[in-house]
N, C-alpha and C positions, 0 to 999 in steps of 0.2 A: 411364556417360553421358559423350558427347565434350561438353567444353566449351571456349570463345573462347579462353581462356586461364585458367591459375588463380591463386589468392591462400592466401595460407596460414591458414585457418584450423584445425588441425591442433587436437586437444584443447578445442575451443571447443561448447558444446550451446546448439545452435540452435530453436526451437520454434516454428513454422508455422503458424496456425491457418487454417482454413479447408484444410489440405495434401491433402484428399483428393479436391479439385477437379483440372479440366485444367489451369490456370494453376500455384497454389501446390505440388503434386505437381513440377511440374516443376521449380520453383526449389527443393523440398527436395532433389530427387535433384542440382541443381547445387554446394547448399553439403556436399552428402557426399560428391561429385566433390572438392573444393578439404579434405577433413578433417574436416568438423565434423560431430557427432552428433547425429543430427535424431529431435526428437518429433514425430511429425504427428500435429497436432489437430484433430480435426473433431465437429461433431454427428454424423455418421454411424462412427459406430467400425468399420463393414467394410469404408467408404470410407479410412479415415485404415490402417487395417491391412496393405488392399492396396498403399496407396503406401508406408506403411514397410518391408513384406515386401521391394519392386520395389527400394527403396536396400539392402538386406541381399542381395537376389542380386547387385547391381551390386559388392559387397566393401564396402558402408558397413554405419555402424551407427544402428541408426533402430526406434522403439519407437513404438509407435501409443498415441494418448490419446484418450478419448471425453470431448470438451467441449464444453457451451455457455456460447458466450461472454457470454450473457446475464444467466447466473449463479453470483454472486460466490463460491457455495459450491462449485461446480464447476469455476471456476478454481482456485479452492483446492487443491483435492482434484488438481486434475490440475499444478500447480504441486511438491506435496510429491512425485506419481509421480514427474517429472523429474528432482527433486533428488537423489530415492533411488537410480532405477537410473540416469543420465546425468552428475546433478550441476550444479549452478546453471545459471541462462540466460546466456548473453553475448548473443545474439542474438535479437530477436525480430520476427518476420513478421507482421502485423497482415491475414490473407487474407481473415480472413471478411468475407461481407455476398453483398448480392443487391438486384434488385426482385421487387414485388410487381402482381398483375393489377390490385389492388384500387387501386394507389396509381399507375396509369396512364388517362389518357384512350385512347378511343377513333380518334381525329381529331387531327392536326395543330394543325388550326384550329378557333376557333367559330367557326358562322353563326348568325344571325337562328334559321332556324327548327330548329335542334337544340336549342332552348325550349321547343316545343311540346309536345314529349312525345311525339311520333309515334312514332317510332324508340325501340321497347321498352328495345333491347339496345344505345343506344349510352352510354357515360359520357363523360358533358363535363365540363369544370372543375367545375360547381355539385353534381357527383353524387358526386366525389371521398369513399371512406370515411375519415373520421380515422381510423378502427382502420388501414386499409391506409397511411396514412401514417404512421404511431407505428408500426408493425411496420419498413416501411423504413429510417426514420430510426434507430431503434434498432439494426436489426440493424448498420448498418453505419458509425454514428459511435456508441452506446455500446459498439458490437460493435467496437470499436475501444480506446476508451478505457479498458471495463473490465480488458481484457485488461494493458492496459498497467499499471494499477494494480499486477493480479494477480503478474505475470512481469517487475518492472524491480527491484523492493526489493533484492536480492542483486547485482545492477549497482550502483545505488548505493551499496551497502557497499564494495563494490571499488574503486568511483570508475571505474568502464569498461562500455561498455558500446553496443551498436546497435539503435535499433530503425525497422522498416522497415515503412512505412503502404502502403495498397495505395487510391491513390487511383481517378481517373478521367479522363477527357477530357473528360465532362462535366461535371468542376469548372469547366473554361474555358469551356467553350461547353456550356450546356444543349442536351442533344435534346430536340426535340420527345416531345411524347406522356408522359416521364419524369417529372412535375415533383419527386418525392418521391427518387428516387434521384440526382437532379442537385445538388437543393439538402444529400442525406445525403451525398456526395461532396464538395462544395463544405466541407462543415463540416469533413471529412477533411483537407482541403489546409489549411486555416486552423489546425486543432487543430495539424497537424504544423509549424507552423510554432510555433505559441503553443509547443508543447511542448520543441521546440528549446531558446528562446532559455529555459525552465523548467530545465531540466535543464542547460546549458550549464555550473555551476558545481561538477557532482558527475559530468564525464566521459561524462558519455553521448551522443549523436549521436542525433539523429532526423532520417529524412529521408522520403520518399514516393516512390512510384513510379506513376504516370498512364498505365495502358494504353490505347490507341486501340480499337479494333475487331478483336476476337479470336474466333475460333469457339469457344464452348466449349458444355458439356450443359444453364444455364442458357438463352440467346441462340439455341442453334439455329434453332430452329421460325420464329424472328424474322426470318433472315437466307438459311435456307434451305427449298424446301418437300420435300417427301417424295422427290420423284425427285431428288433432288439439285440440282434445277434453282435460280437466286436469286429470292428474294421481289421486290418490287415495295423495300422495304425497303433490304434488302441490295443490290439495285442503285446505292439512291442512294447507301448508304453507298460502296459500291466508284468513283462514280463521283467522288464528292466528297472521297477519299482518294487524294491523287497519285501514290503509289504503286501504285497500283491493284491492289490483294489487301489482305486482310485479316493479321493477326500472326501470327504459332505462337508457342506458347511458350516456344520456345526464343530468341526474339528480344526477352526481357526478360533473360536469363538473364546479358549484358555490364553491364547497369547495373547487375545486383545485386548481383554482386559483387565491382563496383568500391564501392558503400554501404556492402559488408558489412568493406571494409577498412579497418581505420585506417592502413598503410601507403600506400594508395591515396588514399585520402579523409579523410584524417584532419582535416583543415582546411574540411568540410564538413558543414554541418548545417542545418537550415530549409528545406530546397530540396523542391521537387516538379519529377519529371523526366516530359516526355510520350514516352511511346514509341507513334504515332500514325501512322506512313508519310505523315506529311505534315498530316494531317486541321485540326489548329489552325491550319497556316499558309495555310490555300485560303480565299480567298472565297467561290467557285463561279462566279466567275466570270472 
């Protein structure tokens, strides 16, 4: 993989969770570009096997883990694979999370009569499932946290150590329709900063990273419809995005690993960066 430029992480094992996605996939093939030996971890273990396979053809070295990040026993387990064949974490990628159908409205807006009950199939704020908000929030702030538990202990022994949050845009600005993944994100940016100034005394660096508007196999359907052609959606977003296109992800691939350097960054910690073609700083108008 060509990358912006590189940073020496040479002998460093990095661990990705969520890696078998479009996004984190792409950022584990950049830190095995720059040296370091990457576990991709995913709930999907064919997912996470194909993107380690894709860094072992490119000439890195990258070992596929099957995890959920929800549970502690499985962090575990997939903590001790690491160590065995790669060797402790220095680096860790915090990728996973998602939305849920369950934990989105239908509508932008309320009206009056989306009360009534007419409209079989619409969910408004009042129809919201807790289950589908406890599934969101979880997956993607303890789907955060716990990880972090799991995979920092051997960094603090060392006294060194990075780890890298995968926020949102809609920490800053809530979308519409989302309220369960804006508010799981929002906790993201928060945690990563509490965690920061946690860890400040035993070497370790936490920072985040705030993607804008990125095509990947979660958000498709969202932004695009079948013929290729833009949703009604995906318009707005492209229009209210000054750059007008959407990310690849290869256009995270500069901030990460300027994060992932302590020669680079090493005076930096707490921080959330938006990578967003403009998106927080528009009005709309």
């Amino acid at each position: 993989m060509n990358v912006p430029f590189k940073v020496n992480l040479k002998d460093q094992v990095a661990l990705v969770t969520g890696g078998g996605g479009v996004l984190c996939s792409t950022m584990a093939r950049a830190l095995a570009a720059c040296g370091a030996k990457i576990a991709v971890a995913d709930l999907r273990q064919d997912a996470a096997e194909a993107a380690a396979a894709l860094i072992r053809n490119e000439g890195g070295v990258a070992i596929s883990v099957g995890c959920n990040v929800l549970e502690k026993q499985s962090l575990a387990t997939a903590n001790d694979k690491v160590k065995k064949e790669l060797g402790p974490i220095d680096i860790l990628i915090n990728g996973a999370g998602g939305n849920h159908p369950k934990g989105t409205t239908s509508l932008e807006y309320l009206r009056k009569e989306d009360l009534s009950g007419a409209a079989k199939d619409l969910v408004t704020f009042y129809d919201l499932d807790p289950k589908g908000i406890e599934f969101v929030f979880n997956l993607n702030f303890l789907g955060t946290l716990l990880p972090t538990q799991a995979f920092t202990r051997e960094m603090v022994a060392k006294g060194k150590g990075t780890v890298i949050n995968i926020s949102s845009m809609n920490a800053f600005r809530p979308l519409t329709k989302i309220p369960a993944y804006s508010g799981a994100k929002a906790a993201v940016s928060n945690f990563t900063q509490w965690l920061a100034v946690h860890f400040s005394k035993v070497g370790i660096r936490v920072n985040a990273i705030a993607p804008g508007f990125f095509e990947t196999d979660q958000n498709r359907d969202l932004l695009k419809n079948r013929d290729g052609s833009w949703t009604q959606r995906g318009n707005t977003i492209r229009s209210h995005t000054p750059m007008g296109r959407l990310g690849m992800p290869e256009d995270l691939v500069g901030a990460l690993l300027w994060l992932t350097s302590d020669e680079a960054s090493g005076f930096v910690t707490g921080v959330v960066i938006p990578i967003d073609g403009g998106f927080a700083a528009f009005s709309g108008v």
